[in-house]
N, C-alpha and C positions, 0 to 999 in steps of 0.2 A: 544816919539821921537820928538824933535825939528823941527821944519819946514827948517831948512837950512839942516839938517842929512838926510831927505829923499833924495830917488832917482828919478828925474824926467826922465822920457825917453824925449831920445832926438830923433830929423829927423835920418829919416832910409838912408839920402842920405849924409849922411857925411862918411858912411861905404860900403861895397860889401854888395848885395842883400842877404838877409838873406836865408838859405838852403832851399827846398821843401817841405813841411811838416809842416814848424813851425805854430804853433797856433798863431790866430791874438795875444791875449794878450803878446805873448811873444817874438812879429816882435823890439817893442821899448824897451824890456831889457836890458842893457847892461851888466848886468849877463851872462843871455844865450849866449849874440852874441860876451863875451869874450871866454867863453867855447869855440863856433864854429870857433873860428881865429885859424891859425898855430900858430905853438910855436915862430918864426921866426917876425910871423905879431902884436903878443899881446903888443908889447912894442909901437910901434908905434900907436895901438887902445886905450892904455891906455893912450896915451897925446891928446886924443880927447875929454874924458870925463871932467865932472867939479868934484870938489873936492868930495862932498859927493857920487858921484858915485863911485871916485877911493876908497875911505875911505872903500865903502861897499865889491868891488871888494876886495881890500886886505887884511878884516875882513874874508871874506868866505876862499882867499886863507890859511890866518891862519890856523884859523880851520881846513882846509883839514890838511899842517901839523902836526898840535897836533895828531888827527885823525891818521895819517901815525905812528907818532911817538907812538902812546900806540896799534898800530895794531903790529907793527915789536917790539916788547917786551915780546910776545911769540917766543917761537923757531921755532915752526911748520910752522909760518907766517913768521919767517926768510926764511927758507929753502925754500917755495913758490914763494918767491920775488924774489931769487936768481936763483931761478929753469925759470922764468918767464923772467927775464934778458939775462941770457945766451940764448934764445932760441929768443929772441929779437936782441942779437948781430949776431947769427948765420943767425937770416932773412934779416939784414940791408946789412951783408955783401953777401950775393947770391943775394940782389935785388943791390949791385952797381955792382957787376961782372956781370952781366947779361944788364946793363946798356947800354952798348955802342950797344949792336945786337939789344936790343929792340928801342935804336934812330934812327938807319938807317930803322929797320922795319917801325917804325913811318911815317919817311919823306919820305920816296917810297907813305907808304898811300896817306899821306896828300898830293901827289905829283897827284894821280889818282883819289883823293875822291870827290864826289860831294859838290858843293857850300854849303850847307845843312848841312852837315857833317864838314864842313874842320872846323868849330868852336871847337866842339869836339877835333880833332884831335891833334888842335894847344892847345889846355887846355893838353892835355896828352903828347905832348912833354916837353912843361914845367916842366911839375912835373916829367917827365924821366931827364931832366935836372938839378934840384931840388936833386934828386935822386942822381946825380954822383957827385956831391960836396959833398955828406951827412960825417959830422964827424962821425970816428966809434968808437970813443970814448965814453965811459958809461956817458950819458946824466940822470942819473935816482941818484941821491948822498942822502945818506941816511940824515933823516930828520933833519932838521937846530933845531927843537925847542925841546929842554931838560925840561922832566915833570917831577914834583917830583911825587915818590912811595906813591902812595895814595890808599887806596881801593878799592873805588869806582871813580874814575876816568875817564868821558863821559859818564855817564849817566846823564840825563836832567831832571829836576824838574818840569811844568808845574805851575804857580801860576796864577790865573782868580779872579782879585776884583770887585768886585761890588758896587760901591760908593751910600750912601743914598739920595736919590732925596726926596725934599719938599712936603710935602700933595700937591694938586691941589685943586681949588677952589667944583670942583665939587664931589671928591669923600671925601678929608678931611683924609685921610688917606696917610701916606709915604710910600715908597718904596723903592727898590733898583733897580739900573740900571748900564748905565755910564760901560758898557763893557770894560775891560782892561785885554790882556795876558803878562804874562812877561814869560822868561824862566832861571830857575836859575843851575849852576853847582849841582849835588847833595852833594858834596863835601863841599860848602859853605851853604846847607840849613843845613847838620846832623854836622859836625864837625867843623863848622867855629863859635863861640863861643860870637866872637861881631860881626860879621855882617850877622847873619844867618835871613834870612827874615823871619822864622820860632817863631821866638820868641816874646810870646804874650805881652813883651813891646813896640816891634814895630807896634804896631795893633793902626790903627787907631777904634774909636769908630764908627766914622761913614760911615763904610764897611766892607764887609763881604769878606774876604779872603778864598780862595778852594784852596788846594797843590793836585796834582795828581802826585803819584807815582809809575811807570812802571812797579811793580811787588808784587808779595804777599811774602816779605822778612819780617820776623820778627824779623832782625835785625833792621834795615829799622825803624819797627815801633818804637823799644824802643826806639831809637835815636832821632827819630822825636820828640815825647811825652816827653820825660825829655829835649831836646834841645827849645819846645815849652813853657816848666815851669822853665827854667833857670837853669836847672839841667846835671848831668854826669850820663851817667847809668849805672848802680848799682843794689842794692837787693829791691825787690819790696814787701816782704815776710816778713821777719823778721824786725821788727820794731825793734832791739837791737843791727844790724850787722851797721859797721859801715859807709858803704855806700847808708845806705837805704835813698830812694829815698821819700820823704813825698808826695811831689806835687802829684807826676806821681806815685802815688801805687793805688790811686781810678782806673785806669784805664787801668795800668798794673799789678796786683793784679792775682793768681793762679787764684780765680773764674770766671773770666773773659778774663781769657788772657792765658795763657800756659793750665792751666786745661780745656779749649774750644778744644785746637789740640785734631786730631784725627792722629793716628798709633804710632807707636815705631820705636829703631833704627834698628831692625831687617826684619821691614815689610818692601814694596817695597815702594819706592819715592812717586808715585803717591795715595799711602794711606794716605799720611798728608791731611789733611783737616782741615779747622775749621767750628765746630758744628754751624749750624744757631741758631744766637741770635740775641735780641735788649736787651740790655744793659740799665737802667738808674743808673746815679753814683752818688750819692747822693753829698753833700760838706762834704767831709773828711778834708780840712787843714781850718783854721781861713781865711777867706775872705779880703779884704783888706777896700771894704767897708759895714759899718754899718748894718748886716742883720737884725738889729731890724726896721728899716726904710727905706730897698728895698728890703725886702720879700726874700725868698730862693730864691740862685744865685746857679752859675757853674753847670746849667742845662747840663750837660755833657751826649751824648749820642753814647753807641758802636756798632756797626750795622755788624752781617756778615752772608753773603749772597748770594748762589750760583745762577748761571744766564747761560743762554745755548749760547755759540758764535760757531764759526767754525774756521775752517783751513782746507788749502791746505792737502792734501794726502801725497802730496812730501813734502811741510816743517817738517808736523808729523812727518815723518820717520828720516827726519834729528834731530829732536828734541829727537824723542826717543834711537840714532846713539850716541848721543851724551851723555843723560842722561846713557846709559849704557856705553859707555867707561869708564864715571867717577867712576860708580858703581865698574868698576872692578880695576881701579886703586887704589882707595878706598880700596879696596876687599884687595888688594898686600900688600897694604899697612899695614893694618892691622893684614895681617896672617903674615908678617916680624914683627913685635911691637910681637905680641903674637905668638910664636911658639909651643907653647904645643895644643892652640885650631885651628891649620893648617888642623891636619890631619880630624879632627871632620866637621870643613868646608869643607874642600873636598871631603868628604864624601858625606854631606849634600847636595851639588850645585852636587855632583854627580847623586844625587836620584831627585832631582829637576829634572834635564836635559832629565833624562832618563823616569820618568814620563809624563814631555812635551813631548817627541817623541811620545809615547808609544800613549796619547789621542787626538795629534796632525797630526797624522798618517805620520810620516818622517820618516828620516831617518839620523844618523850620516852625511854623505854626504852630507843632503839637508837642511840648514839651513831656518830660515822663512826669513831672514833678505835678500834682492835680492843684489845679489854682485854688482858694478856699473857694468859697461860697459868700457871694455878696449880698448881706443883708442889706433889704431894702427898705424895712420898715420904717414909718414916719410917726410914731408914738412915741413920746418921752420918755414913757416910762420903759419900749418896748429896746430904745436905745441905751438907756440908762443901765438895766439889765444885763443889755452886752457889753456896753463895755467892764461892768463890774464881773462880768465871764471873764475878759480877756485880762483883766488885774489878776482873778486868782489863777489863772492859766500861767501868767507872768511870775505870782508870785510862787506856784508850784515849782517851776523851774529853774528858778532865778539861780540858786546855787550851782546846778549844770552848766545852766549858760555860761556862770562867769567864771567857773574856774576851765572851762575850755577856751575862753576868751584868754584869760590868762596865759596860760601854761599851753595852746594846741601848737602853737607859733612863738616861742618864748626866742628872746634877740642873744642871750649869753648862758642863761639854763637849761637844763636837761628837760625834754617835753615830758606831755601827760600821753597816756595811751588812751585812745577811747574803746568804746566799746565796737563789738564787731559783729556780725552776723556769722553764721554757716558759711554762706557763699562768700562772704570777705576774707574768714579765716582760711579757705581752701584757694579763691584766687585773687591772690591779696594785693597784686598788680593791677587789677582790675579797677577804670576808674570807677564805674559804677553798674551797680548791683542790682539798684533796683529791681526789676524786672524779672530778675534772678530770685531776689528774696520772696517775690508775689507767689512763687511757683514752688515755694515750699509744701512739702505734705503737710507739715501742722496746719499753713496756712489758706489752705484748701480745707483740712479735716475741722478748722474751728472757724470757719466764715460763717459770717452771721445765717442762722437758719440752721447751723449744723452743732451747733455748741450751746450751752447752759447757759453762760457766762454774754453770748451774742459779744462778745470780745475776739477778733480776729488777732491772731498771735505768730509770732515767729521767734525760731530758736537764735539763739545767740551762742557765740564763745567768747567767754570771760575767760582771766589770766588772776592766778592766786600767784602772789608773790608770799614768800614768807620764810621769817627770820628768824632763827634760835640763839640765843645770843649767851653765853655762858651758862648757858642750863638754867635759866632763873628766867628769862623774859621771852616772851614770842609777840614778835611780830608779824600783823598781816596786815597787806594792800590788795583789794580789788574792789571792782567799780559795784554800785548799786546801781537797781533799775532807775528812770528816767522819770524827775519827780521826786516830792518827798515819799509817797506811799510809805506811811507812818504805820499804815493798819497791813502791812503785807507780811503773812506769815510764809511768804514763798522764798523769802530772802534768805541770804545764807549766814551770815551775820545771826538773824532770828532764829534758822536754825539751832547753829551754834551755842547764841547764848541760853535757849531753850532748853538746850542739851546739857552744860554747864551747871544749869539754876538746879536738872534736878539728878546730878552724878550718884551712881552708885560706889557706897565705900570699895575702895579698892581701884577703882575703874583710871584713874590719873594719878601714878607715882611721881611723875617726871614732866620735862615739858616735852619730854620725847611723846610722851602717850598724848599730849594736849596736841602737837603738832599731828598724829596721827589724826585725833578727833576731826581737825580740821581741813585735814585733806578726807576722810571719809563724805565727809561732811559735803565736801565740793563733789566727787568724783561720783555717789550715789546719790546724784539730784533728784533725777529720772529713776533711777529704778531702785530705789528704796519702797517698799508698798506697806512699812509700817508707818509713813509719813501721813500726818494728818490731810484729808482733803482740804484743799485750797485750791487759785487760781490757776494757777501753774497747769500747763496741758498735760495728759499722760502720754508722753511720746512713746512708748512702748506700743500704747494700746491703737494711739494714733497710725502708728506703721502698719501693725498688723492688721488693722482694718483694713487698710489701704490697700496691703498685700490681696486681703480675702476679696475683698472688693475686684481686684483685678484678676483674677484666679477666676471667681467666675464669671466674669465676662468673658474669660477665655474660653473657657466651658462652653458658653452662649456660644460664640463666634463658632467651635468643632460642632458642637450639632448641627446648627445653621447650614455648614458645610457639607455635611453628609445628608441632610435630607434633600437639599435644593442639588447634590450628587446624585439621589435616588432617586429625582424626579427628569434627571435628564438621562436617563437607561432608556435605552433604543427598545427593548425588546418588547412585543404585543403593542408598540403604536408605529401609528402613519408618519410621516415626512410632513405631512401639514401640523398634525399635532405637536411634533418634534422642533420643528419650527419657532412653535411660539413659546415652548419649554427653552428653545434655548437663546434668544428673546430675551426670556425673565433672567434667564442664569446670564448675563452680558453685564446685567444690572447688579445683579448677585457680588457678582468677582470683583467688584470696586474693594478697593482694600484702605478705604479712607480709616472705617470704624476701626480695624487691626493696627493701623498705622499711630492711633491714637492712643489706645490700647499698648505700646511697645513706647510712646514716646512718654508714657506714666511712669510704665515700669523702668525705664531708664533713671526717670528722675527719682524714683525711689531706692533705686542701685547704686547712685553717686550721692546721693544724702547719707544712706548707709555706710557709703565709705566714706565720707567724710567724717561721721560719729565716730568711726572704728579708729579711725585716722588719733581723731580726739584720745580715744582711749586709749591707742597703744602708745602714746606721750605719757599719759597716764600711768602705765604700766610702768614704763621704761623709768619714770621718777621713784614710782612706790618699791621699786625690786631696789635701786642704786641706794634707797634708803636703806632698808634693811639689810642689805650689802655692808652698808657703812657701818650700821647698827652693831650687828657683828662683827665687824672688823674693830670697833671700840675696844669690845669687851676683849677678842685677842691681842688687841695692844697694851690693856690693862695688866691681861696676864703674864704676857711677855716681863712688863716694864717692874712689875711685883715678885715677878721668880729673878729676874737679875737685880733686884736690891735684896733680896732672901742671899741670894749667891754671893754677893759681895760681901754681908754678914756673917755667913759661913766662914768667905775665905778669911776673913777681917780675924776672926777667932781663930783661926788656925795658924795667923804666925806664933802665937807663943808655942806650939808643939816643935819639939824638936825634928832636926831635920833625918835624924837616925831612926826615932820612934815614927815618924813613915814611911823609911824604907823598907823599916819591919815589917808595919801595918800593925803594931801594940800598942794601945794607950801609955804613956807615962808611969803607969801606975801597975802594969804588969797586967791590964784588966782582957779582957776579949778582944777578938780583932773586929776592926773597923776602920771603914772604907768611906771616904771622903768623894765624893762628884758632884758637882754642878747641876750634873744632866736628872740625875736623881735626887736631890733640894728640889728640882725643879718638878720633876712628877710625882713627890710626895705631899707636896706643897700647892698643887694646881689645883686641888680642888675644894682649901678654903680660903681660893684667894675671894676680895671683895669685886661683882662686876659693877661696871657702872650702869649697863643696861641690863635690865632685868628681864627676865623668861618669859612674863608676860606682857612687855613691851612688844618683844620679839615675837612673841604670837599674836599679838595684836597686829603689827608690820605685815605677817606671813595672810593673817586675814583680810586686810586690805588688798594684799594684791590676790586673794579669792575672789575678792568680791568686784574690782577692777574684770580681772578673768571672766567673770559670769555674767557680768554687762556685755562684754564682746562675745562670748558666746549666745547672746541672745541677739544681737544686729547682726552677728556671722550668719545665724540661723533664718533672720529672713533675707540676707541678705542671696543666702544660695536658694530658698525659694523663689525668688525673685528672678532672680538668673536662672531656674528650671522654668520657671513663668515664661519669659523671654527666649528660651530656647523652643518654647509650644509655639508660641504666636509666630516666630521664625518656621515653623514645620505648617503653620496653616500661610502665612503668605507661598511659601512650596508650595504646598498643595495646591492654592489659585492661582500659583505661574503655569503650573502644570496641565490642569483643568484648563486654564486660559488655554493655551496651547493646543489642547488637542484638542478646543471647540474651534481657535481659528485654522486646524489641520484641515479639522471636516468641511469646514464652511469653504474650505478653499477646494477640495474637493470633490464639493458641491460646484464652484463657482465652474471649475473647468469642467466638469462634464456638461453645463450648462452652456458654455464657450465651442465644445465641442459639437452640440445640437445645433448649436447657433451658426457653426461655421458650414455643416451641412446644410445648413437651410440658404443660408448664404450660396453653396455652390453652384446651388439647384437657380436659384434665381442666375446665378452668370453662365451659365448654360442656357439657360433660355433666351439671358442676354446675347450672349455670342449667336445662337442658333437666327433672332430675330433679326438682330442690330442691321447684317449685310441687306437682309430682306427688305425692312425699312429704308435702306439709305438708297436700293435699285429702286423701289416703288417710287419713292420721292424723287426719282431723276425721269421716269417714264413718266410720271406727271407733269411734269414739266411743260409747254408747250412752246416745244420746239421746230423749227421744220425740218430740222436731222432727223427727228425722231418722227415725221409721218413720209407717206409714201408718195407717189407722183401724185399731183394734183391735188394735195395735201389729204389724201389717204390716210387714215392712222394705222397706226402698229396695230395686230393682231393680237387680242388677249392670250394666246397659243406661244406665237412669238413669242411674247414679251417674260411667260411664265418662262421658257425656254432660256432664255437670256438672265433673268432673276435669280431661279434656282440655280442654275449652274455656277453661276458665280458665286452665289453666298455658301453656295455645298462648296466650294474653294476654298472662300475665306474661311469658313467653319473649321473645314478641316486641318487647315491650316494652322489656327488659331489653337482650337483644343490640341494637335500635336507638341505643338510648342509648351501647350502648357503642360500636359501629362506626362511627356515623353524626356527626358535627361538628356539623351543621344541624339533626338532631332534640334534640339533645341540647344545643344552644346555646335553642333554644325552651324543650325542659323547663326549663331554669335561669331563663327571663323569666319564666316560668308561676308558679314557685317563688316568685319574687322578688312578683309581683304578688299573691298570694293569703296570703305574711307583711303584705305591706302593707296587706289589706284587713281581714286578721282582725285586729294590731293598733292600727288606727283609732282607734277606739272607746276600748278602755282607756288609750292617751295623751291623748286630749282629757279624760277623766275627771279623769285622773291633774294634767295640766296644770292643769284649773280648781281644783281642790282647794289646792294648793299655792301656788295664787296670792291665791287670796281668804280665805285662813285664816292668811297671813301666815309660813308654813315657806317662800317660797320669800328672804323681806327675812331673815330667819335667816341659812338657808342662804348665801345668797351672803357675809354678811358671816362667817360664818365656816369654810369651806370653801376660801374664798382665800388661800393660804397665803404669797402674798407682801407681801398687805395686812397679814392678822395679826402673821406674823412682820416687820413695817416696822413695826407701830406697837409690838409687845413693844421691839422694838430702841431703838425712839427713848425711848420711858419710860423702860425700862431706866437708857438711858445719864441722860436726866435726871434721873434719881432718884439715880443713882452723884454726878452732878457737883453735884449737889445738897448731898450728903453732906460727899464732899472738898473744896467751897468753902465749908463753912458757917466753915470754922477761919479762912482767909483773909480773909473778907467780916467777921470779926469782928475781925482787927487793922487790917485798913482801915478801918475805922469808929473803933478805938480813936487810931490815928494822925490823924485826922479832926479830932478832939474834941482831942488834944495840938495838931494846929499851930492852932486856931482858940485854944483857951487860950493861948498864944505870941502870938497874932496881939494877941489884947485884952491881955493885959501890955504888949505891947510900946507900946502907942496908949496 
């Protein structure tokens, strides 16, 4: 930018004192302090400014209209604006009818108000007078500036060059510096043909150019890639079709590029992914310059690689609100094209739905997805307000929305990848998460009431794509947070270019060291702790809480255990006391709070391994790099000591073929000895490398510091599992404990069963002793005249005891033999057995002759047999069926019979 094109702020006293709040740097804006003017005052503040002020003021107002004009180019955001307006005219006009009552209320005030006050008073009659001239005519006229139908349309390019700076005297070595951001249309970097700043004829040699592009589209990248090698994009595959692409097929080529995605079009969105790799692409097309005389060129390098960021709780949900409408419009869409496989889908999403409920524990009713909240307010102005919420809500995200609208579901190109959570990225089949993402440790550790910020947050995995393109350009693609968040210093992008704007000499020779920058950059999000404070959660510190946090509660839980143990020791109390001690310990052994306790620490075991998961992708890209790195420089020197060697050999045909097999110069001079093998190890070590030492240790630090992240999640991660192996040794312990309180209680129970069965026997002993007694008295009471004497006389008390006792001293005796005795009582039962046998004798022989010689027994058996019966129903049955169904058959057999035998006599 020019020196006359900046904006200089000017004196704060040529304007009204700037609002209450404002930040010193932004008292001499005149940006901001046009924003803060009425609509009424901005014309008159704009003939204050100098040229390049107004020049920038009416560049930004631009923009806002273009901005306007591709936001009302959906219908939804029509209907919004329109919804938004109306409820603006309806507030304009009750605040001017209400106008004239609220200025007499005013000037009464300002007539009574104290000195102190009457400043106030007299600023709000103003603006009530302000107020009552207001036009009610629609002030809001749809956008003056017409965009042509483009794509990709507002989305921003980021380009950061790095110009080469001179050795210095002291290190002798070059570098890059000389910070520069541009920001270009995406429009003009993929589809604009001659002035895309994309294209490696506009590269200067001496800088290093980065494109940062705002999402993981893999339209995106083709476009990039063939608009970087002067190309249209086309077929990468087939070397015979007719728009294959030569340049751009090294590096968009199946093995490397399409055959890298992970999911199909059937699995859920958030299953795309691309597989971690690092890429070297060898030179596939003819060079431009001389490879025999600057060594292998188009060190080309593909990088992709997943990296842990976060998000808001509330954006997620809008993000996932959103990915799922389109799934399902998608969905419509498709079962209208295909109506044969409608019903097969509906079926499908039916057994889906119904299986979510089922492991989800809901209900048709209660969806997981929380409805908003339905304002009910009846104020104009209270609705006017919201809806001018839901415009910047709309216009916040507008870019999200619509480039996943675009590209989530695209009909002939390569999709966008969205963004993913933890739990998406580890079960990435899974249709939905939700529930799964609530139960994050960040998102327990930063719920409102527990965080600074009162911002509930969850972790996310992001994917860095990223391209080194003949050592002069790097490319990168991955997604920003959800929203502009213009002002996030959490971003990796901001990061990055933060890191850039303020490099140390030396710190980037190559784009190798810039590539390095920006995978550092990804990989130490979380556990970088020179990083300024910002929003971003400390997931570190966040785990570890959570660890200590559970640790002791474990604590809690083993004391608990051992005291409410030393309260149930038998020794020096009673059985009654013991009693209600174990009572309380019944209540104790409930193993709810342990079980809770174990189902934390779980979830903080599988989040851990899922980070570690994260990281050793991580690892496995940063090592293949430096792998590669190295293997450069030995192919360099390989490729340098055999053009050395051919030079040699190339000088030694003029030597005679005899002055070698001497081993004498020509000339008579000293002997000398000619090898290859030796040019080459005299010569190895000044050849030129292409990667430099401290690249190489910059690589080897990277994967230190990848290393040292996984050693700190490995490290609570086996905390965590000593954790879980305690709370496993205290549910033992209350199995155990359980156990031998219900041993005793059962132990108790039968000695009480025992007592009880005594007392028991004692009472049927008295029963047997009395029972005969009672049953004789109840028959001598009787009044019978068996039972008196002549002349109806009665029985003798004497008698009758005589008659009583003896009998019941019979059955007594009797009775209790049988029962105590094994031997008497094994007799009575032979006794039993032989005298059923004798009485029924007689009526079986009866019964037998009968049955036999009158012909019920030839009956009987033949139908009583139910396996005979039912075998001869079954075989009838079926005969009578086959009977049936071959009567049809046997009659065109017969009929075909009589045809060939008629043939047969024609023919003779």
């Amino acid at each position: 930018m020019a020196e006359d094109d900046k904006i200089h702020p000017i004196n704060s006293n040529d304007w009204e004192e700037p609002p209450k709040g404002t930040p010193e740097h932004l008292r001499d804006d005149p940006l901001y302090m046009y924003s803060c003017c009425r609509y009424s005052q901005r014309d008159a503040f704009m003939q204050m400014l100098s040229v390049p002020q107004k020049h920038a003021i009416v560049s930004e107002l631009e923009g806002i209209e273009k901005l306007r004009a591709r936001f009302l180019r959906q219908v939804d955001n029509v209907n919004v604006t329109q919804c938004m307006e109306s409820y603006r005219s309806q507030w304009r006009l009750q605040a001017k009818e209400r106008c004239d009552v609220e200025i007499m209320k005013c000037m009464r005030t300002l007539r009574d108000a104290l000195p102190r006050d009457q400043d106030l008073w007299r600023r709000r009659l103003e603006l009530l007078k302000a107020v009552k001239v207001w036009d009610l005519s629609p002030d809001y006229p749809s956008p003056r500036v017409s965009l042509e139908d483009s794509p990709d349309d507002g989305f921003q390019v980021n380009k950061i060059s790095l110009s080469k700076i001179a050795p210095s005297e002291e290190s002798g070595v070059s570098y890059y510096g000389d910070y520069c951001l541009d920001t270009y249309p995406l429009n003009d970097v993929l589809y604009n043909e001659q002035r895309s700043p994309l294209k490696q004829e506009h590269h200067d040699q001496n800088s290093i150019r980065y494109f940062h592009f705002p999402a993981n589209n893999m339209l995106w990248v083709e476009e990039s890639i063939a608009r970087y090698y002067g190309e249209r994009r086309g077929e990468y595959n087939n070397r015979k079709a007719w728009n294959y692409c030569q340049k751009a097929s090294g590096i968009l080529c199946r093995e490397v590029w399409t055959g890298r995605q992970h999911g199909s079009i059937n699995d859920p969105v958030h299953s795309r992914y691309m597989r971690s790799q690092c890429s070297f692409i060898p030179n596939t097309y003819p060079a431009e310059s001389n490879s025999e005389a600057n060594g292998p060129s188009n060190k080309n390098f593909v990088i992709f690689m997943p990296y842990l960021h976060w998000e808001t709780h509330l954006r997620c949900r809008e993000m996932a609100a959103v990915i799922r409408s389109i799934t399902e419009r998608t969905a419509d869409r498709r079962r209208r094209e295909n109506p044969e496989t409608a019903n097969l889908a509906e079926k499908f999403s039916t057994v889906v739905e119904m299986a979510r409920i089922k492991y989800s524990g809901e209900t048709l009713a209660d969806p997981i997805i929380q409805r908003p909240v339905q304002h009910t307010t009846m104020s104009p102005l209270g609705k006017y307000l919201l809806a001018a919420a839901n415009i910047y809500k709309a216009f916040d995200t507008y870019l999200n929305v619509r480039e996943l609208r675009d590209h989530l579901y695209p009909e002939l190109n390569p999709p966008t990848h969205p963004r993913r959570t933890l739990d998406q990225s580890y079960y990435c089949n899974l249709a939905d998460t939700e529930l799964r993402d609530q139960d994050q440790v960040v998102y327990r550790g930063t719920r409102a009431g527990k965080s600074l910020s009162k911002t509930t947050k969850i972790i996310m995995v992001d994917q860095l794509w990223l391209y080194v393109l003949d050592e002069r350009t790097v490319l990168t693609f991955f997604p920003e947070r959800w929203g502009r968040n213009n002002s996030d210093p959490s971003g990796i992008f901001e990061g990055i270019r933060s890191r850039l704007e303020y490099l140390l000499p030396g710190e980037v020779r190559s784009a190798f060291d810039l590539a390095l920058v920006i995978m550092n950059e990804c990989s130490t999000f979380f556990s970088d702790r020179s990083k300024p404070t910002d929003e971003r959660p400390q997931l570190l510190d966040i785990f570890a809480n959570a660890v200590v946090r559970v640790s002791h509660m474990k604590e809690v839980a083993f004391e608990g255990f051992w005291r409410h143990l030393e309260r149930t020791n038998l020794d020096g109390r009673n059985m009654t006391e013991y009693e209600g001690i174990e009572a309380a310990a019944r209540i104790y052994l409930n193993i709810k709070p342990e079980a809770g306790l174990l189902r934390e620490a779980q979830d903080i075991v599988e989040e851990l391994h899922m980070m570690d998961r994260i990281y050793l992708q991580q690892l496995r890209v940063a090592r293949l790099f430096s792998k590669t790195l190295n293997g450069l420089n030995e192919q360099q020197s390989t490729w340098e000591a055999s053009q050395q060697a051919k030079a040699h050999m190339k000088s030694m045909r003029n030597v005679k073929t005899s002055d070698l097999q001497t081993g004498f110069s020509p000339s008579g001079g000293q002997h000398t000895v000619f090898s290859v093998q030796n040019i080459k190890n005299t010569q190895i070590g000044s050849l030129h490398q292409p990667v430099s030492k401290t690249t190489l240790d910059k690589a080897e630090k990277l994967i230190e510091e990848i290393e040292s992240c996984r050693t700190e999640l490995q490290d609570l991660e086996q905390n965590t599992n000593e954790i879980i192996e305690h709370l496993k040794y205290v549910f033992d312990l209350k199995i155990q404990q359980g156990s031998i309180i219900e041993a005793k209680s059962a132990l108790a129970r039968a000695e009480e069963s025992v007592t009880q069965g005594r007392s028991i026997m004692m009472f049927t002993v008295v029963t047997i002793i009395f029972l005969p007694l009672s049953f004789m008295s109840s028959i001598f009471g009787m009044n019978a005249k068996e039972l008196s004497g002549p002349g109806g006389a009665t029985m003798p008390i004497q008698h009758q005891f005589k008659i009583m006792f003896l009998v019941s001293l019979g059955v007594t005796a009797v009775s209790l033999s049988v029962a105590f005795n094994a031997w008497i009582r094994s007799r009575f039962t032979s006794l039993a057995i032989f005298l059923w046998n004798f009485v029924s004798f007689l009526p079986n022989v009866v019964w037998a002759a009968i049955i036999e010689y009158t012909g019920l027994r030839r009956l009987w058996k033949f139908t009583s047999q139910g396996a005979v019966l039912k075998g001869s129903l079954r075989e009838t049955k079926h005969r009578v069926v086959n009977e049936i169904y071959s009567s049809r058959d046997r009659r065109e057999n017969r009929k075909a019979v009589r045809r060939a035998q008629v043939l047969a006599a024609s023919h003779v």
